[in-house]
N, C-alpha and C positions, 0 to 999 in steps of 0.2 A: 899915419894909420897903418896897422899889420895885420895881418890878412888870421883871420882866427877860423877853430874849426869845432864844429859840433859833432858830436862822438856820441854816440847810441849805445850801449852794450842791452842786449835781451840775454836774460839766465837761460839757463837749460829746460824748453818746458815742459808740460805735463804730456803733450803730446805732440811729440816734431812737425808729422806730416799736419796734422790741423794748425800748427803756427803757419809753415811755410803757404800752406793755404790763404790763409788769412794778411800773413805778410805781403802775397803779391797785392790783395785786395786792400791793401793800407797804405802800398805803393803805387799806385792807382787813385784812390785819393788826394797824397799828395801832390801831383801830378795836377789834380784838377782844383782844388782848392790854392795852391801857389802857382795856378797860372804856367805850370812847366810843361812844355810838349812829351809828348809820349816819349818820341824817339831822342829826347834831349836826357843823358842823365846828369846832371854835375854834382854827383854824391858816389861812393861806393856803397858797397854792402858785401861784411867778408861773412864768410860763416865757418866757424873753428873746428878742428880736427882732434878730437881727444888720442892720446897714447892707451892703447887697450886696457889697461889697469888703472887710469886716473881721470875720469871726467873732469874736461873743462870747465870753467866755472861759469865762460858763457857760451851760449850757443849761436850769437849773431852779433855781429857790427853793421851801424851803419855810421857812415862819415859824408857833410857838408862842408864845402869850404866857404869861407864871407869873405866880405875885403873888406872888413871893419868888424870890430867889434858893435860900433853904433847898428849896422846892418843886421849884424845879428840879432841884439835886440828889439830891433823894429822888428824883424821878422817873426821873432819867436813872442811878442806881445800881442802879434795881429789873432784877430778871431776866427780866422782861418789854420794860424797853426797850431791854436789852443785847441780845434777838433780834431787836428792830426793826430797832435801831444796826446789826448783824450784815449785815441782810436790805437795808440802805441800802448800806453797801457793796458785797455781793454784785452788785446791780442797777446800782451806778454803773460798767458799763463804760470810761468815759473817765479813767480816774483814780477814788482815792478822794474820795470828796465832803468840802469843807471845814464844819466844825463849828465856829461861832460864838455868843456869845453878849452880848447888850449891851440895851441900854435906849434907849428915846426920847428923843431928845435936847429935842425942842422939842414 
């Protein structure tokens, strides 16, 4: 089994400070709905830097690792992460957020 990883990208939205708003409050759910302690994170979340003349195409990452792909699936079937899932879109104003999933290459 190898260790795979779930990959969030959120578009640029309609209005930054109301996402990031809303994101820490979606990150807060997570939290309580998977059972994760507050002060435990085992995910990142990057957030992208545009070049002054070319908007990025997203405006947020977040990254999970699993030690299975089976894990992942359990996870991401349970009815708890379907209201995360739910609550991720809700929040991504710019578009639906893309859902990835893939492994370290090197």
């Amino acid at each position: 089994m190898s260790k795979v990883k779930l990959v969030v990208l959120y578009p640029q939205p309609t209005d930054a400070a109301q996402f990031d708003t809303d994101y820490l409050a979606h990150l807060s759910m997570l939290h309580e709905k998977m059972n994760i302690p507050l002060e435990h994170k085992p995910y990142t979340v990057t957030k992208f830097v545009s070049p002054p003349d070319i908007p990025a195409p997203y405006y947020q990452m977040f990254s999970m690792p699993f030690p299975s792909a089976e894990e992942l699936q359990q996870t991401m079937g349970s009815v708890e992460m379907q209201e995360v899932a739910g609550d991720a879109v809700r929040i991504s104003s710019g578009g639906a957020p893309v859902i990835l999933v893939g492994n370290d290459a090197i």
